[in-house]
C-alpha positions in Angstrom: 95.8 109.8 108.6 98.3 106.8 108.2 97.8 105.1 105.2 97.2 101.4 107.0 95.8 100.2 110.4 96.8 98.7 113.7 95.1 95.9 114.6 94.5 95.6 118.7 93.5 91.9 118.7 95.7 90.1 120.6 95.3 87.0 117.9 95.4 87.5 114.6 96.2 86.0 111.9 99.0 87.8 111.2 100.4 85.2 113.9 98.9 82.8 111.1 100.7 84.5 108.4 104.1 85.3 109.7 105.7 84.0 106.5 104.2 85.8 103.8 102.0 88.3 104.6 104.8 91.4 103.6 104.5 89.3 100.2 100.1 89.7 100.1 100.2 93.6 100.4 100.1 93.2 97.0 99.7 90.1 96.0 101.2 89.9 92.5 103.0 93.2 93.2 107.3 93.0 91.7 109.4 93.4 94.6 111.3 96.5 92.6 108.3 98.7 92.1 108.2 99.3 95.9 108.2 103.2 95.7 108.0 104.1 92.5 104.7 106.0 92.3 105.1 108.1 88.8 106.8 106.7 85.6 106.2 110.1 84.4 109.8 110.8 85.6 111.6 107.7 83.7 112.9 107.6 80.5 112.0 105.0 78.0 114.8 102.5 78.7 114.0 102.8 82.0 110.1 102.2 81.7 110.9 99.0 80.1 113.2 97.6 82.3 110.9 98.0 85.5 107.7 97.9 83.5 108.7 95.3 80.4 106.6 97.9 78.3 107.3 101.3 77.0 105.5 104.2 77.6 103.4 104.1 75.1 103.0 100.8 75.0 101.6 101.4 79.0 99.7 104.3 77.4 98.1 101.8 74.9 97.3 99.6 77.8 95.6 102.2 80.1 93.7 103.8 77.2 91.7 100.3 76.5 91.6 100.0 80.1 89.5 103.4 80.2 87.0 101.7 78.1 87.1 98.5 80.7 86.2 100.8 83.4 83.8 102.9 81.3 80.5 101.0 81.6 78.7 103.7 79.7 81.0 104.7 77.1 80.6 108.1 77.8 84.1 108.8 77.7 84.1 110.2 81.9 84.2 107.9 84.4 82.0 108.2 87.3 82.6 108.0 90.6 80.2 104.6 90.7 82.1 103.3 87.9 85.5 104.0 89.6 84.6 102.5 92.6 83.2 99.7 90.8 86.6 98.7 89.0 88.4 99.6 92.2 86.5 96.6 94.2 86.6 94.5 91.0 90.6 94.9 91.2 90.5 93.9 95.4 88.2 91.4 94.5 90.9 89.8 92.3 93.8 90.2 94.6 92.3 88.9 97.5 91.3 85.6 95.5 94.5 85.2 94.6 95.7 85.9 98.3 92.9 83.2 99.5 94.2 80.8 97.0 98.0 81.1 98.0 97.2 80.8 102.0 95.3 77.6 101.0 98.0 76.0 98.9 100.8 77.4 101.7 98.4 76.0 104.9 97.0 72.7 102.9 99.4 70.0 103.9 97.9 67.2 102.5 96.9 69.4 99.2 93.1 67.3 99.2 91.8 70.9 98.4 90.6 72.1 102.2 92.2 72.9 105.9 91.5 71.0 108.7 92.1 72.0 112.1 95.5 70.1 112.8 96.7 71.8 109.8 95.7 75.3 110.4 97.3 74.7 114.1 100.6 73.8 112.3 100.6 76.9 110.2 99.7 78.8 113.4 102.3 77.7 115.0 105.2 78.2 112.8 107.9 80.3 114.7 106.0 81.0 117.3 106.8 80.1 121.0 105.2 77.2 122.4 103.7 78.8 125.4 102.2 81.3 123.1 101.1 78.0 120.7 99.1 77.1 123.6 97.7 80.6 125.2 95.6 80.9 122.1 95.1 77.5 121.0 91.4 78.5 122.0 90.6 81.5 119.9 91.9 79.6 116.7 89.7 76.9 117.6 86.7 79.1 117.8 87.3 81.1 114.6 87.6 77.6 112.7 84.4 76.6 114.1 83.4 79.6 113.1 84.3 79.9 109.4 83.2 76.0 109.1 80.0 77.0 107.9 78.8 73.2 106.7 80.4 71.3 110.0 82.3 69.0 108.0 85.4 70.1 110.0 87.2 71.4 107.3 87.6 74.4 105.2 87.1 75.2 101.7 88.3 78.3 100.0 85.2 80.1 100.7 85.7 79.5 104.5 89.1 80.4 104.3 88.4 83.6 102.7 86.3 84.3 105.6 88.9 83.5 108.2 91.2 85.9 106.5 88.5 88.6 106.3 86.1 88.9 109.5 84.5 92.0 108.3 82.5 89.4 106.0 81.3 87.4 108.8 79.1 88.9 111.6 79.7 86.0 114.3 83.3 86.4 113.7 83.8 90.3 113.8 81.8 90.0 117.5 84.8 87.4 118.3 87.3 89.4 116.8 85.7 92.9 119.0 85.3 90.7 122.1 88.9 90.1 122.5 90.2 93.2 121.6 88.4 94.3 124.9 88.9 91.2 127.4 92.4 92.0 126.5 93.4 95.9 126.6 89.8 97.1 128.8 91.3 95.6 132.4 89.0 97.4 134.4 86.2 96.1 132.6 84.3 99.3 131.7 83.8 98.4 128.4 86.1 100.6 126.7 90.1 101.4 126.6 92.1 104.1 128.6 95.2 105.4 127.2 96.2 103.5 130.2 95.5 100.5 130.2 96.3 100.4 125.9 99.8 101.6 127.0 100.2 98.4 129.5 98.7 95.6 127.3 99.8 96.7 123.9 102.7 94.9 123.8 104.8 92.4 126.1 107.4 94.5 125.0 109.2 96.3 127.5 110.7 99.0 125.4 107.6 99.4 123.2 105.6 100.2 126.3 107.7 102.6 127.6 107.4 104.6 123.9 104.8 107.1 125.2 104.5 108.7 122.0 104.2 105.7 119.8 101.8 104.5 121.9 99.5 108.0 121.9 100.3 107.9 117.8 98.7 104.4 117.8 95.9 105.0 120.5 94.7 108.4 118.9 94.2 106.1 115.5 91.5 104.3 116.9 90.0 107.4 119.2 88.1 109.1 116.5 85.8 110.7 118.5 89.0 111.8 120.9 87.6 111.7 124.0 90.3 109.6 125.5 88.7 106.3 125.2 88.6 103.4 122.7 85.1 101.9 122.5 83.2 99.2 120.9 81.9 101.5 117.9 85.3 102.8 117.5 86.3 99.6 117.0 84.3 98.6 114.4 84.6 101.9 113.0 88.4 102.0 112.6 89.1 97.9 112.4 86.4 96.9 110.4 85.4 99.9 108.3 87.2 99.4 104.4 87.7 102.8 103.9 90.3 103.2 106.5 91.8 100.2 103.7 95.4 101.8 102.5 94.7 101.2 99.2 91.3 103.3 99.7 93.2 106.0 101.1 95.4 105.9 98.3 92.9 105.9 95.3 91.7 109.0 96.8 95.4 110.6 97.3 95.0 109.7 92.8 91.7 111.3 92.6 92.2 115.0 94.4 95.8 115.1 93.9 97.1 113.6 90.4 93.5 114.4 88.4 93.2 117.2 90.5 89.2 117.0 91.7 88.4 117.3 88.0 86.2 114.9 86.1 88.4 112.3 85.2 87.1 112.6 80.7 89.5 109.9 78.4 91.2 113.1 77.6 92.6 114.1 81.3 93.0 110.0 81.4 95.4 109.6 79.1 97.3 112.5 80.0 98.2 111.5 82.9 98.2 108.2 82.7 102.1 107.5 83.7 101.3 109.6 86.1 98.8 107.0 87.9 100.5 103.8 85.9 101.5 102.5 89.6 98.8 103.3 91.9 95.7 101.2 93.2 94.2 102.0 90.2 96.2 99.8 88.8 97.2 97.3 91.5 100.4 99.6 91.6 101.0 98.3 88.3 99.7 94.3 88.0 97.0 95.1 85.9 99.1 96.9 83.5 101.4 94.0 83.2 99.5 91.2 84.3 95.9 92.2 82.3 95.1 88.2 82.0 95.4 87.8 85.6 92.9 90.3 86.1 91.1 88.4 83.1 91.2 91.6 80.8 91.2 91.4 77.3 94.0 95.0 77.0 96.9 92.8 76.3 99.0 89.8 77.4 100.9 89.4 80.2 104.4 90.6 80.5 107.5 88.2 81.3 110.5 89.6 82.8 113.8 88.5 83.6 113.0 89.4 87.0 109.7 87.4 87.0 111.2 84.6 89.6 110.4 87.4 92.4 106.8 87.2 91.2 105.0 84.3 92.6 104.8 81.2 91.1 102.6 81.0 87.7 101.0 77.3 89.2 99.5 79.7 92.4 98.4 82.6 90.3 97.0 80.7 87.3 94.5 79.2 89.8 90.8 79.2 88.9 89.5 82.1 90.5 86.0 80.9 90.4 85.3 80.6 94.4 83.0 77.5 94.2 82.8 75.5 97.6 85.2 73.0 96.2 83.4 70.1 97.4 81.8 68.7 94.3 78.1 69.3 95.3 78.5 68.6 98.8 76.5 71.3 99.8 76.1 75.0 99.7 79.7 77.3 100.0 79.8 81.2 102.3 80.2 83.9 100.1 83.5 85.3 98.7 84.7 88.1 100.4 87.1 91.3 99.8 90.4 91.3 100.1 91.3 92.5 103.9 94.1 94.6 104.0 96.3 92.4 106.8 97.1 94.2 109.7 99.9 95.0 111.6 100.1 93.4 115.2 100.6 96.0 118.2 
């Protein structure tokens, strides 16, 4: 299965996002460790230059990091505790993610998003006619999110806009459209057909037959030739069709080989998973503060002017409602992986 998911709705915020999403896959991820899956394979010197560490001094890291992720101090991690510490790490990135579209969308930096300014941030590089066509479904996804009808957003809110799953009301919006859109014989569900013709409003794209099939067959899990409403949900809104889920996976069958994962089998192959999702492909290792871990400081590179600015990822990551008790904030939610528009 492909490693990361199409999303059918015809808006999204990817539209929203155009400038920097490439830059949230991973959100405090070095631009040069793109690819580079096993340091196993390095020399020292080499290590150090990507990594700012040696090996061992990574191996020093991701042996107190064991003990981090090893609530019982048993010395094997479970698969609870895994999955624990892997949602503790998305947690973490998405924050960050939430706090960076806030400070890029925030004109007036007074700490929330009102409508005008989400519209401007919508409508960067986009055509105007296109501005327009869905000037409506933004509206309706910030009434949405607004839980407290102040007509603003705080972080919370925003983290909710970025992530439907969280939010029933706007998962049904985000489901609805996907069908008014692509099911054009109203049926309730999506021919290979009719995905073919409103996938794109590219010419060429639609005449990629395969392409197309590739993409429709993603979302047909049951195969039967037909997108439907629980396929949606199952395929758009499900987080373990999530790439990084996927890959942490790929880390447990393949690099610790279906075995229980003891400190022993840990540290032996620890530059083997050094730059996977257990690791944030790598952030935690050098970035343990961000991640507020106590396994050592945080790494400064020559390079570090491709990270993103220390004022954005220094933020607090406590998601209070930002209002100075003026009422109740929606709950925090996971980081979405962002999708890629058909």
């Amino acid at each position: 299965m492909k490693g990361y998911k199409y999303s059918l709705s015809l808006l999204s915020l990817l539209y929203l996002l155009t400038n920097y999403t490439k830059a949230m896959e991973n959100a405090m991820k070095f631009p040069d460790m793109k690819g580079l899956d096993d340091l196993s394979t390095l020399n020292d010197n080499q290590i150090k230059d990507i990594f700012g560490l040696t090996g061992d001094e990574v191996k020093e890291r991701l042996t107190k990091l064991f003990g981090v992720i090893d609530k019982n101090q048993d010395k094997v991690l479970s698969d609870d505790e895994i999955t624990a510490w892997f949602e503790y790490v998305k947690n973490e990135v998405f924050l960050k993610q939430v706090q960076i579209e806030m400070k890029q969308i925030d004109a007036d930096k007074d700490g929330f998003i009102s409508l005008p300014e989400l519209n401007d941030a919508f409508s960067q590089n986009l055509d105007p006619k296109e501005v327009e066509k869905h000037a409506d479904g933004l509206l309706k996804r910030f009434q949405i999110v607004d839980k407290d009808k102040d007509n603003k957003l705080n972080l919370n809110e925003v983290g909710l806009l970025i992530d439907p799953m969280k939010d029933n009301d706007l998962k049904e919006l985000e489901i609805n459209e996907i069908l008014e859109h692509h099911d054009t014989n109203k049926d309730g569900k999506i021919s290979v057909e009719e995905f073919k013709e409103t996938r794109s409003d590219d010419v060429n794209m639609k005449k990629d037959d395969e392409l197309a099939l590739d993409d429709f067959n993603f979302f047909d899990v049951n195969r039967d030739g037909f997108i439907d409403r629980e396929e949606i949900v199952k395929v758009y809104f499900d987080p373990s069709n999530d790439a990084a889920s996927l890959n942490l996976n790929d880390v447990k069958d393949n690099i610790f080989e279906g075995k229980p994962i003891t400190l022993d089998l840990w540290n032996e192959k620890s530059l083997k998973f050094a730059v996977t999702s257990l690791t944030d492909y790598g952030d935690v290792i050098r970035y343990p503060q961000d991640f507020k871990l106590d396994i050592g400081k945080n790494v400064i590179l020559p390079s570090s002017k491709h990270r993103m600015g220390e004022d954005i990822l220094n933020l607090d990551t406590d998601l209070s409602d930002g209002k100075d008790n003026e009422g109740e904030s929606a709950d925090a939610s996971d980081k979405q992986n962002i999708t890629d528009e058909l």
